[in-house]
KEKOLMI-111292 format. One record per atom (N, C-alpha, C): atom name; x, z negated, y. Coordinates in pm, whole numbers, plus 50000, padded with zeros to 5 digits. Atoms other than C-alpha are relative to their C-alpha. Example, Ala and Ser with C-alpha at 12.3 -4.5 7.8 and 13.67 -1.06 7.14 Angstrom:
<recs>
atome / xx / zz / yy
N / 50089 / 50000 / 49881
CA / 51230 / 49220 / 49550
C / 50090 / 50000 / 50120
N / 49918 / 50006 / 49881
CA / 51367 / 49286 / 49894
C / 49923 / 49927 / 50109
</recs>
This chain:
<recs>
atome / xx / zz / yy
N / 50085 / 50000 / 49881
CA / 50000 / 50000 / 50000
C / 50088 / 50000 / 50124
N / 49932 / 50029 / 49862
CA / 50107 / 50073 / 50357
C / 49936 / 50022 / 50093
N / 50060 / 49967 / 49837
CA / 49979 / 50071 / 50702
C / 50089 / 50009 / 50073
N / 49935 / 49919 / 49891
CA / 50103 / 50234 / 50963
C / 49985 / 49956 / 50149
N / 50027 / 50004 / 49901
CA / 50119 / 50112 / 51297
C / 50038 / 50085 / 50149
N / 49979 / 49840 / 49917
CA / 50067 / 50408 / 51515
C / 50048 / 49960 / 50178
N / 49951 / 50055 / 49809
CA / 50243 / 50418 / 51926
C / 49945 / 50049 / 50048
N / 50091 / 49964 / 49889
CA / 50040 / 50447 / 52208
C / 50138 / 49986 / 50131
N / 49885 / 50020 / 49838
CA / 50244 / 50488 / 52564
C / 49909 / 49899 / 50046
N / 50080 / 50077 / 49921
CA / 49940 / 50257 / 52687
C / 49941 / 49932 / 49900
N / 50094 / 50102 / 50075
CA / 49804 / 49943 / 52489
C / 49869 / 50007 / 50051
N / 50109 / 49996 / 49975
CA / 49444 / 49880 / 52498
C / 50009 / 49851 / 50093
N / 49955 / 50120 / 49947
CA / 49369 / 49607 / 52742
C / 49948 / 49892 / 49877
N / 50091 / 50085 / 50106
CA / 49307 / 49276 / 52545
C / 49857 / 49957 / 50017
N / 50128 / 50035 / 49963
CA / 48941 / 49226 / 52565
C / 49925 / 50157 / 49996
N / 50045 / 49829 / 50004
CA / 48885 / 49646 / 52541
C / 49877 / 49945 / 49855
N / 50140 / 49967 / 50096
CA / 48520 / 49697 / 52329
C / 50106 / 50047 / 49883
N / 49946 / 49943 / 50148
CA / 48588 / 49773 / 51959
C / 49997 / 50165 / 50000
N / 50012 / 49804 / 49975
CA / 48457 / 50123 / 52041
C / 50060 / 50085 / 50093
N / 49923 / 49948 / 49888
CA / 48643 / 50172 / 52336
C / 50137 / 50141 / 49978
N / 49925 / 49888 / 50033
CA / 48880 / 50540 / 52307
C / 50098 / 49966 / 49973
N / 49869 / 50066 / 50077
CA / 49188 / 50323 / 52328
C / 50051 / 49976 / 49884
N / 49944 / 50063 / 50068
CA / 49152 / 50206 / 52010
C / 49997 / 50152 / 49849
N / 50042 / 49890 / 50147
CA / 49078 / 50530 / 51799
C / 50129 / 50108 / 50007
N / 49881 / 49903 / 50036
CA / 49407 / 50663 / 51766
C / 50055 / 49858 / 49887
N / 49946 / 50115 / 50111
CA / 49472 / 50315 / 51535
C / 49954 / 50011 / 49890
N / 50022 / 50035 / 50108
CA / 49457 / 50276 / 51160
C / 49879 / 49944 / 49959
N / 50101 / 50129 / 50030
CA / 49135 / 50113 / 51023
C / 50080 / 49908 / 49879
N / 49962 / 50092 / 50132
CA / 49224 / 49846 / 50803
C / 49906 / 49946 / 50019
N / 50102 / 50075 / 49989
CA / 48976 / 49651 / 50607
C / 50017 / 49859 / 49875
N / 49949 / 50082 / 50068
CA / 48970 / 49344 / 50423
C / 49900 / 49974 / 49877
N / 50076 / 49975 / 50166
CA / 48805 / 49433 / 50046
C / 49997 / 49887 / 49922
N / 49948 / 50051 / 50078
CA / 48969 / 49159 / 49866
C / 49929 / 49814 / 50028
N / 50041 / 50105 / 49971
CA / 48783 / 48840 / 49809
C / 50050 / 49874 / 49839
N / 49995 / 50110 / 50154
CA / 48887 / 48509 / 49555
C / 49892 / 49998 / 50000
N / 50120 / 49987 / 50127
CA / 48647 / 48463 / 49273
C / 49959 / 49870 / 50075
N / 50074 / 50148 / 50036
CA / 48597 / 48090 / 49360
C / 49914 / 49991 / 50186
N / 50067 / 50026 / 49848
CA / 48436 / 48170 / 49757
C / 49861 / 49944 / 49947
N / 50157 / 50026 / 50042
CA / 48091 / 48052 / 49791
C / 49881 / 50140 / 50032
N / 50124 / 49904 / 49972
CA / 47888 / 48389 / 49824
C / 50004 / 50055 / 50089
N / 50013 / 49898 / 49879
CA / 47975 / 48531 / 50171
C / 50165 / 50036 / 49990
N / 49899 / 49941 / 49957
CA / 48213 / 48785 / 50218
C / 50023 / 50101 / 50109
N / 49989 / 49956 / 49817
CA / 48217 / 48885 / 50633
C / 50091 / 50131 / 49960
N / 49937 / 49823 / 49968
CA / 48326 / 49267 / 50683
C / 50082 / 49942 / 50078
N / 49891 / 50029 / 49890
CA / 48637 / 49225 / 50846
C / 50093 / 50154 / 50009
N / 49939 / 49877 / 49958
CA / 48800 / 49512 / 51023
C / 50115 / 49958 / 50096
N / 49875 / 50012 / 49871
CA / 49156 / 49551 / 51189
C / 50044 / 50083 / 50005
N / 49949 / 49858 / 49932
CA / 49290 / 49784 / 51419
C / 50174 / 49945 / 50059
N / 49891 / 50054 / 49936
CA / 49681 / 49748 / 51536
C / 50076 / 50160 / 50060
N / 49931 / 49951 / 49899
CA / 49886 / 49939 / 51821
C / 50108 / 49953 / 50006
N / 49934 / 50051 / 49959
CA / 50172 / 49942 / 51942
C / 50100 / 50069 / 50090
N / 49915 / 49934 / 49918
CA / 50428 / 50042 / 52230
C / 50119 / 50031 / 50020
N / 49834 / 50016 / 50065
CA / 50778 / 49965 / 52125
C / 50021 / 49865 / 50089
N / 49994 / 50108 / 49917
CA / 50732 / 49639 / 52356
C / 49947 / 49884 / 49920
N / 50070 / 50085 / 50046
CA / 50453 / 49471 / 52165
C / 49898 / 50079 / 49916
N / 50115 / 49874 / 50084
CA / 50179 / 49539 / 51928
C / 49925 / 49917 / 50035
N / 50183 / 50031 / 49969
CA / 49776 / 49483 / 51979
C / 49947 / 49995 / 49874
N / 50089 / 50050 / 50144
CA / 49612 / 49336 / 51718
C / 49820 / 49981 / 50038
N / 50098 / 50026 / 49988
CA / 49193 / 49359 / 51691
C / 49918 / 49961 / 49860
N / 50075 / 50020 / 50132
CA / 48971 / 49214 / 51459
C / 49862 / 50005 / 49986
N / 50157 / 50025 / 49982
CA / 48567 / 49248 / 51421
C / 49959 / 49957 / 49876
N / 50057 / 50025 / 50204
CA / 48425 / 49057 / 51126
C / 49831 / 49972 / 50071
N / 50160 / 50052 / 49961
CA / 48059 / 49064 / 51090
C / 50006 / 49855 / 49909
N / 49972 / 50122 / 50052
CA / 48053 / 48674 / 50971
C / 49869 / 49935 / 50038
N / 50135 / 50062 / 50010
CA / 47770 / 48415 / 50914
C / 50072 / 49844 / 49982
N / 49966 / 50149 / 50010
CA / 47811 / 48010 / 50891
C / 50156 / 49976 / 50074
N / 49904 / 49962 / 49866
CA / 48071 / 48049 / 51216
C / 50019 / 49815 / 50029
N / 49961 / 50124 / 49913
CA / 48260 / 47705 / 51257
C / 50140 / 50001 / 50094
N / 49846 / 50023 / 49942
CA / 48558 / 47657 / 51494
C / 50018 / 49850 / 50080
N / 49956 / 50144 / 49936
CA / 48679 / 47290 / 51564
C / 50097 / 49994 / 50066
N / 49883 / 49977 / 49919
CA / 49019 / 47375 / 51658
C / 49986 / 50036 / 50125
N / 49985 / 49935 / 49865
CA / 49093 / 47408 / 52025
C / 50152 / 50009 / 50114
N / 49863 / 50037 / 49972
CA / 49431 / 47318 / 52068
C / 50103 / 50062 / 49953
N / 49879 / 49917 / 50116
CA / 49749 / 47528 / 51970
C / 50053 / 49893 / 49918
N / 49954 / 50069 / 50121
CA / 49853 / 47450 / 51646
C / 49893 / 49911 / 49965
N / 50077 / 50040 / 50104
CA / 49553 / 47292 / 51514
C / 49994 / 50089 / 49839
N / 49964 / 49928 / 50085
CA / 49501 / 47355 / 51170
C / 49843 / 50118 / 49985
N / 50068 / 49928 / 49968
CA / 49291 / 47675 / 51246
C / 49916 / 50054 / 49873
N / 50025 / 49926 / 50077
CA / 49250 / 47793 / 50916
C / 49876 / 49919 / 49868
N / 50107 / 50020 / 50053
CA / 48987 / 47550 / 50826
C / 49873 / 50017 / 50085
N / 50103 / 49925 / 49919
CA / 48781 / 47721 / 51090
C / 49997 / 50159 / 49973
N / 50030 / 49866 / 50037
CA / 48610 / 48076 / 51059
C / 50154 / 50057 / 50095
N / 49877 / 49961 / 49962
CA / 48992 / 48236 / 51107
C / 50033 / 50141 / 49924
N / 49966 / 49874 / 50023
CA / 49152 / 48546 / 51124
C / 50134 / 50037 / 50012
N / 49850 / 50009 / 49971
CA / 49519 / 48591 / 51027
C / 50060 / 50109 / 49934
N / 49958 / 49905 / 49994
CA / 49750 / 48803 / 51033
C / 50206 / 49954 / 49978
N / 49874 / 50062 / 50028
CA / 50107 / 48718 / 50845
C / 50133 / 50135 / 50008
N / 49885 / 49885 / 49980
CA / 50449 / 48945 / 50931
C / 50131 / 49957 / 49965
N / 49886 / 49998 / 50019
CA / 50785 / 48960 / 50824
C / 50085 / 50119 / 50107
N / 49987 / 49919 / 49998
CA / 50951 / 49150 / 51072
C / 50153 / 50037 / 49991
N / 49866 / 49955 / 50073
CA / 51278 / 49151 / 50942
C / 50047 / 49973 / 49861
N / 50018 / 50048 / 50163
CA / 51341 / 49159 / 50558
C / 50097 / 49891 / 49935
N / 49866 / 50180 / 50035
CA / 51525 / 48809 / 50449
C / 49976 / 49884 / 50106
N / 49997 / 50097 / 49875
CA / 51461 / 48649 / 50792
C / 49881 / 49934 / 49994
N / 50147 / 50105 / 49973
CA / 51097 / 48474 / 50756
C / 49942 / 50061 / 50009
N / 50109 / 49925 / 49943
CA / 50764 / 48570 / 50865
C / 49972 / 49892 / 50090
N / 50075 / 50048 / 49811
CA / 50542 / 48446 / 51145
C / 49852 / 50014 / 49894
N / 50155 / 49975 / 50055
CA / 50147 / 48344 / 51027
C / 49909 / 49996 / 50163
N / 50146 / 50022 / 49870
CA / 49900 / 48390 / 51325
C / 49924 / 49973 / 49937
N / 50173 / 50090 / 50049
CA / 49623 / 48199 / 51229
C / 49946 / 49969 / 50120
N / 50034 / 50010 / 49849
CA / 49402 / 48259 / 51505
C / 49792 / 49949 / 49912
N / 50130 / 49995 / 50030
CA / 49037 / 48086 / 51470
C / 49913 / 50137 / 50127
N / 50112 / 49896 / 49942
CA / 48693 / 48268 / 51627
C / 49984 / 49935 / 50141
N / 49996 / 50051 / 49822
CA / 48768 / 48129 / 51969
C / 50081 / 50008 / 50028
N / 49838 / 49970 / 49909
CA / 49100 / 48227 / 52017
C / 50129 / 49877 / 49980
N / 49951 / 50150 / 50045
CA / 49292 / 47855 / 51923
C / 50115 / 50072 / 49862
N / 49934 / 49943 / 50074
CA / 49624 / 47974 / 51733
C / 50125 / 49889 / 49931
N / 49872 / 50035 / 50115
CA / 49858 / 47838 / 51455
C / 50102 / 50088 / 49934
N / 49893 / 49925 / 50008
CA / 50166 / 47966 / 51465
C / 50160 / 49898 / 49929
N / 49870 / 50019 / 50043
CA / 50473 / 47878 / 51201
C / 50079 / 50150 / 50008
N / 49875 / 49917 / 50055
CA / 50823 / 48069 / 51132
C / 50021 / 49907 / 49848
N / 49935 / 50052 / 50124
CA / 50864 / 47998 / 50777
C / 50088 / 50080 / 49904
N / 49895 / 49918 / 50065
CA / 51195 / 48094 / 50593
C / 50025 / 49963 / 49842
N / 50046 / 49996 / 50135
CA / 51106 / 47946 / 50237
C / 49875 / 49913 / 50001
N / 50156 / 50041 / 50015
CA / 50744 / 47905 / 50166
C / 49985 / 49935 / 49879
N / 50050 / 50065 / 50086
CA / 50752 / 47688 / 49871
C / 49945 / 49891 / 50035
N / 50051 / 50123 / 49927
CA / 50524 / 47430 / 49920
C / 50070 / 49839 / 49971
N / 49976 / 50137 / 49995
CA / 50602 / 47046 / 49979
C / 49914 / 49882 / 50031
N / 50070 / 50079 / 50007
CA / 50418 / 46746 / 49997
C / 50001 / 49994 / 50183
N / 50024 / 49932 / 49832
CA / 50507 / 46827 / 50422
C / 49969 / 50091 / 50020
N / 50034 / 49858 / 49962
CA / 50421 / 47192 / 50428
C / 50088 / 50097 / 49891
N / 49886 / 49895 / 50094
CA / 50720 / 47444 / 50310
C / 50171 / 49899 / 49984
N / 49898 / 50016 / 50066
CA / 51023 / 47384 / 50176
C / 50127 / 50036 / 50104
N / 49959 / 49930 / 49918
CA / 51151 / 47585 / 50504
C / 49939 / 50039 / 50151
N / 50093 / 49884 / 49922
CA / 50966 / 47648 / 50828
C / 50006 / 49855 / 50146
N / 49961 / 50046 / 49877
CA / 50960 / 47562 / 51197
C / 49826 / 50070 / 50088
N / 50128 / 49971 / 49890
CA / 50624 / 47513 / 51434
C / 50048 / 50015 / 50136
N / 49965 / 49916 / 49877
CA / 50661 / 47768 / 51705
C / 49968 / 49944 / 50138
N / 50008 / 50023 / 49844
CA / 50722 / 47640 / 52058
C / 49896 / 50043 / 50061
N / 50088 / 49943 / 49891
CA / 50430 / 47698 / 52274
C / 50059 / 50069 / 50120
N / 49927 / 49932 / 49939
CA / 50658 / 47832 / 52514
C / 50083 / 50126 / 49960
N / 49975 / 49890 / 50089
CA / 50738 / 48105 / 52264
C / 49913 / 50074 / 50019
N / 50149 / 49880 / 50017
CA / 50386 / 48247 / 52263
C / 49941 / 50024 / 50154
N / 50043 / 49994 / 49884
CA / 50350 / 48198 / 52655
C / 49943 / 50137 / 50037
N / 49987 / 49888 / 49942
CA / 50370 / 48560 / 52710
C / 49878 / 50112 / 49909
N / 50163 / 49865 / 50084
CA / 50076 / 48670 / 52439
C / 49828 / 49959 / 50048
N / 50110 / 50037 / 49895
CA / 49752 / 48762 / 52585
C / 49914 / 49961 / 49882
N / 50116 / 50033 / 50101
CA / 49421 / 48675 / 52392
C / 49875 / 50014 / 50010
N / 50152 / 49966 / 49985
CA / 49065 / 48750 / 52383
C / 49877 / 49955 / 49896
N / 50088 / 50001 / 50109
CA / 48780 / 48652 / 52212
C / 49856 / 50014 / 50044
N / 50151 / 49992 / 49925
CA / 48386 / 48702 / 52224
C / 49940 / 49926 / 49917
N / 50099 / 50160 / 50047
CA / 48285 / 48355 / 52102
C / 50065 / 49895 / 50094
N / 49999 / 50094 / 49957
CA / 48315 / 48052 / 52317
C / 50024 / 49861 / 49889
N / 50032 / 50097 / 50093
CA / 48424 / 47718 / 52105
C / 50052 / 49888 / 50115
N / 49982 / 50023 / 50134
CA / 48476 / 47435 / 52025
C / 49836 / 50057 / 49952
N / 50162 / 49944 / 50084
CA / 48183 / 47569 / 51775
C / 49966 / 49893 / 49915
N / 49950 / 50126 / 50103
CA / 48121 / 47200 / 51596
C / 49863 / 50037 / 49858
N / 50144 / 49951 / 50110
CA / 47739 / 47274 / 51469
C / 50027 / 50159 / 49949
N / 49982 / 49847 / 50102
CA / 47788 / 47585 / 51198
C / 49906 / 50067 / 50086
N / 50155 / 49890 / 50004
CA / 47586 / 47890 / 51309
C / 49986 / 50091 / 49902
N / 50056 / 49931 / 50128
CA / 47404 / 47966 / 51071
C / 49966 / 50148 / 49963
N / 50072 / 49877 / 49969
CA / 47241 / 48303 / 51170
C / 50185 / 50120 / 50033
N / 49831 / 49856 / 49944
CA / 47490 / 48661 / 51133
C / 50059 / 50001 / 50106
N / 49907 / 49994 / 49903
CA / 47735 / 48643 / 51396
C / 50081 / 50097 / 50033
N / 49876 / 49918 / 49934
CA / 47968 / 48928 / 51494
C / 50096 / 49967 / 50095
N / 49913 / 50044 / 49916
CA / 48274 / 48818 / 51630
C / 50130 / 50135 / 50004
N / 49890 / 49883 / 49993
CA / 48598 / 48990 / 51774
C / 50099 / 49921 / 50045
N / 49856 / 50107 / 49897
CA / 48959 / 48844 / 51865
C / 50100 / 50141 / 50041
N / 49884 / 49864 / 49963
CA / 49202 / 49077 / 52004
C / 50116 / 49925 / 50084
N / 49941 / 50080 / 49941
CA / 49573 / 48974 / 52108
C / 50108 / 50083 / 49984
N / 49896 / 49964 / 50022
CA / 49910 / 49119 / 52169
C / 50126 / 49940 / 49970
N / 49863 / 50064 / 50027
CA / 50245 / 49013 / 52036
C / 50102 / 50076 / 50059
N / 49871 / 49942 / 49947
CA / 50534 / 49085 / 52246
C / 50136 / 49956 / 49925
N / 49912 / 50061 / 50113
CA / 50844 / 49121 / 52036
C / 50072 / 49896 / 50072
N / 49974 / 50147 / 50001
CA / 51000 / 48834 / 52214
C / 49987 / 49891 / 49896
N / 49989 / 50117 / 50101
CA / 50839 / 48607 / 51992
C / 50015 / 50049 / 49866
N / 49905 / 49943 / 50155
CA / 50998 / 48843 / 51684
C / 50126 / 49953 / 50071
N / 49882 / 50080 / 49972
CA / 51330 / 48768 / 51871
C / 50041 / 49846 / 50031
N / 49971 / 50145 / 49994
CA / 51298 / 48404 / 51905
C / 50080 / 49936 / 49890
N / 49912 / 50020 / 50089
CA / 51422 / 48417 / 51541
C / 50061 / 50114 / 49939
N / 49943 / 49885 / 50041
CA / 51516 / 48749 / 51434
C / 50139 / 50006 / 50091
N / 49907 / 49960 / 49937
CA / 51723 / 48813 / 51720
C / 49928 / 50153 / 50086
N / 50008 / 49904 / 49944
CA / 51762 / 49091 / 51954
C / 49917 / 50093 / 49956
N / 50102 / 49880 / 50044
CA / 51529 / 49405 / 51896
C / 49999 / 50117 / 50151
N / 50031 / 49894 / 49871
CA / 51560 / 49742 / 52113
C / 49916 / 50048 / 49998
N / 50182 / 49950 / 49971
CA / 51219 / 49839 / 52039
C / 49934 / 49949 / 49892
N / 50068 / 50011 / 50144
CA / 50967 / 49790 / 51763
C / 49976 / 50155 / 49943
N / 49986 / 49849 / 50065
CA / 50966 / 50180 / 51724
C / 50079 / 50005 / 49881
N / 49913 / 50016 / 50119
CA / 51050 / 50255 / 51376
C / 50030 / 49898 / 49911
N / 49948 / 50120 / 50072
CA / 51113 / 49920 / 51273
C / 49844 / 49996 / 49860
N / 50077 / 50008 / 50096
CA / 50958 / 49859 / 50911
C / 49990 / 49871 / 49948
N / 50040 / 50174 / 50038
CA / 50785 / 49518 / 50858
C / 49936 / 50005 / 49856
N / 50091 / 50020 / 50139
CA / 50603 / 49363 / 50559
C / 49905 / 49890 / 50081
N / 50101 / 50077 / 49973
CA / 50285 / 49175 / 50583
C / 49869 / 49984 / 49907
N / 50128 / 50004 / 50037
CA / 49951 / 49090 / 50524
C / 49890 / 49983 / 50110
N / 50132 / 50076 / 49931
CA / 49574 / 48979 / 50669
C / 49927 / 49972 / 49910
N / 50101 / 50100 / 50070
CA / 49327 / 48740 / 50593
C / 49904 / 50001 / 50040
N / 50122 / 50034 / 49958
CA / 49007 / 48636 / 50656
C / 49944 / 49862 / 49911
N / 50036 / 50078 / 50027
CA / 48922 / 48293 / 50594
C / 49908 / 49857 / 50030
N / 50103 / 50165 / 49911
CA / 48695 / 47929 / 50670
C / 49989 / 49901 / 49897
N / 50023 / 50133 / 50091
CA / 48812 / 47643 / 50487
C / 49874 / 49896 / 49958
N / 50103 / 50072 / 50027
CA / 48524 / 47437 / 50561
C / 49917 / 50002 / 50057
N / 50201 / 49948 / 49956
CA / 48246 / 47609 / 50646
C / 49967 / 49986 / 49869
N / 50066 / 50018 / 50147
CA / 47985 / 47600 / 50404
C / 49951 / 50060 / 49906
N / 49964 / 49900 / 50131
CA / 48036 / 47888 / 50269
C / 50138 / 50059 / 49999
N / 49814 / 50023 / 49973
CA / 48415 / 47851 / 50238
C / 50014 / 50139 / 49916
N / 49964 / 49878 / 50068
CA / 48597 / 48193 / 50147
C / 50129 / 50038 / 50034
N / 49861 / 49974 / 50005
CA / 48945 / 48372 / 50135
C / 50010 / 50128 / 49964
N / 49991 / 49842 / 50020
CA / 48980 / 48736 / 50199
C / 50139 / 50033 / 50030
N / 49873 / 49980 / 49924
CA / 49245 / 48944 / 50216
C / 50023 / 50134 / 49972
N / 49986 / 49788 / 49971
CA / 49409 / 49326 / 50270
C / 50045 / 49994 / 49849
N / 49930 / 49961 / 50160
CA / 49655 / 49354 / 49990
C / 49975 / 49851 / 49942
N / 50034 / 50078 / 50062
CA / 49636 / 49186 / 49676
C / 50097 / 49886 / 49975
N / 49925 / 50161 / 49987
CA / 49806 / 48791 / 49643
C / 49988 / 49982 / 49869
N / 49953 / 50027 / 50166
CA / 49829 / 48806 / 49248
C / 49863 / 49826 / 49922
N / 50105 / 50071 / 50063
CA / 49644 / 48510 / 49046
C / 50017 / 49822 / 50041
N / 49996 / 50120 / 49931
CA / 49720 / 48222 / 49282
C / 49953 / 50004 / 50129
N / 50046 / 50025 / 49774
CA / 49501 / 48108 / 49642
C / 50109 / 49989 / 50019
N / 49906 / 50007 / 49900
CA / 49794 / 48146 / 49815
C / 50043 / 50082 / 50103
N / 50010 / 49892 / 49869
CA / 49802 / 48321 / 50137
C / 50180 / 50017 / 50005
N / 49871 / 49989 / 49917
CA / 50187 / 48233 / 50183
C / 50107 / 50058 / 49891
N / 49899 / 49925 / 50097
CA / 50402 / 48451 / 49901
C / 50008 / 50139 / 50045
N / 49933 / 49863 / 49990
CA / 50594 / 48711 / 50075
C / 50065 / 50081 / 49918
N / 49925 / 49915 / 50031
CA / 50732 / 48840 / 49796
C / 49836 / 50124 / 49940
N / 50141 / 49893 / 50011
CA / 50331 / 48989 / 49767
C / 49936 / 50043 / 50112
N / 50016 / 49891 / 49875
CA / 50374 / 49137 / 50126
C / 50042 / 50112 / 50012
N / 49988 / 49820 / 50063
CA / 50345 / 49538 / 50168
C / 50046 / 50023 / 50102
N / 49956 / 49897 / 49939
CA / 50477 / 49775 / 50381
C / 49938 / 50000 / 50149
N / 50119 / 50016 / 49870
CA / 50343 / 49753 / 50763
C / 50167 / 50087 / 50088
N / 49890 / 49932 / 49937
CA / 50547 / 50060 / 50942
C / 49925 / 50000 / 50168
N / 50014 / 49952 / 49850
CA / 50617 / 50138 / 51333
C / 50003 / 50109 / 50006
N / 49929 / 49832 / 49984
CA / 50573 / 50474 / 51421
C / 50093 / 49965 / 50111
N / 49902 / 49948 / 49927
CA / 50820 / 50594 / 51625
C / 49952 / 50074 / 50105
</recs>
C-alpha cells in the first residue's frame, strides 16, 4: 500500500470546506479497516493530505455518531475521545510522531523511538514541547469540551498543517519535504464512547495496537 502525497504551490487554507477546489488535486484516503471487538459503529472516515515542500495539510471528515471529546488541553490523552490520528515516520530508523488530534481540535503529540510498551508508556519516547507545535495551524467544525455523548449522526471535520519544523525538531535539518519518502499510518478511534471502536488505513496484523511501525506503509512526497 502507498499514498502519495501530491504538491500544491498553494496549501488549502486550514478551515477550507471539504469540497472546496483546493483540495481535489489530493489523494482520497479512506479508513476500511475496523477491529472485530468495536461495538457496532464504524464512522466513514476520509483523508485528504497536501503538501508544499514547507509543510503538509492534513483533512479529515468522518461521518461519526456517539461524539465525545473531554480533552481540551494539549497532551491530554485524546484518544479516548472521538479522535483522529494520523502516525508518521519521517525518516526511516529515527521515530515517528502520533497526532492524536480529538473532534475539537485538542492534540497529543509524542516522538517515540522504541514503541515497546512499559508499565510508563514506551520503552523510548519523548512528549513534544508545546513550543514545537507553536507554528501548526488547526481547525475544526465542532466546538468542545463535548462531555454529554451526542448521540444523533454527527459529521465532523479537523484540518491542520504540519510544518516540517516539527519533523526537524528530531530528525534534523530537511531542505524540503519534496521527494522525501515517509512511512505511516491513520486511525480513527473513541476509547470511551459508547460505542468504542478502532479503525484504521493499512492493516496492524492480529494485535490492537496502533503503535508498530514495523506495520507502517509507504506515504510518498511528490516532488
Amino acid at each position: 500500500m502507498l499514498y502519495t502525497i501530491e504538491r500544491v504551490d498553494c496549501l488549502p487554507e486550514v478551515g477550507d470546506e471539504w469540497g472546496n477546489d483546493a483540495w481535489k488535486t489530493a489523494n482520497p484516503l479512506q479508513i476500511e479497516r475496523f477491529w472485530p471487538l468495536d461495538h457496532g459503529h464504524e464512522p466513514k472516515t476520509e483523508v485528504r493530505m497536501l503538501h508544499d515542500g514547507e509543510s503538509i495539510a492534513v483533512m479529515f471528515r468522518v461521518e461519526d455518531q456517539y461524539v465525545i471529546a473531554k480533552g481540551t488541553q494539549y497532551e491530554d490523552r485524546t484518544h479516548l475521545d472521538s479522535c483522529a490520528e494520523f502516525f508518521i515516520e519521517p525518516v526511516a530508523g529515527k521515530g515517528y510522531l502520533n497526532f492524536e488530534f480529538n473532534c475539537v481540535g485538542t492534540l497529543l503529540l509524542t516522538y517515540i523511538e522504541d514503541a515497546r510498551r512499559t508499565e510508563t508508556g514506551f520503552e523510548k519516547y519523548t512528549h513534544v514541547p508545546e513550543d514545537v507545535v507553536s507554528g501548526m495551524a488547526v481547525d475544526t467544525s465542532l466546538n468542545g469540551p463535548i462531555v454529554d455523548e451526542i448521540t444523533e449522526p454527527t459529521t465532523w471535520t479537523l484540518s491542520y498543517r504540519i510544518p516540517k519544523s516539527v519533523f526537524e525538531a528530531y530528525v534534523g535539518a530537511l531542505e524540503t519535504l519534496a521527494g522525501m519518502q515517509m512511512r505511516g499510518n491513520v486511525y480513527k478511534c473513541a476509547d470511551e464512547s459508547s460505542h468504542m471502536h478502532w479503525g484504521y488505513w493499512a492493516d496492524i496484523g492480529d494485535e490492537l495496537n496502533f503503535h508498530q511501525p514495523d506495520k507502517f506503509v509507504p506515504i510518498g512526497l511528490a516532488e
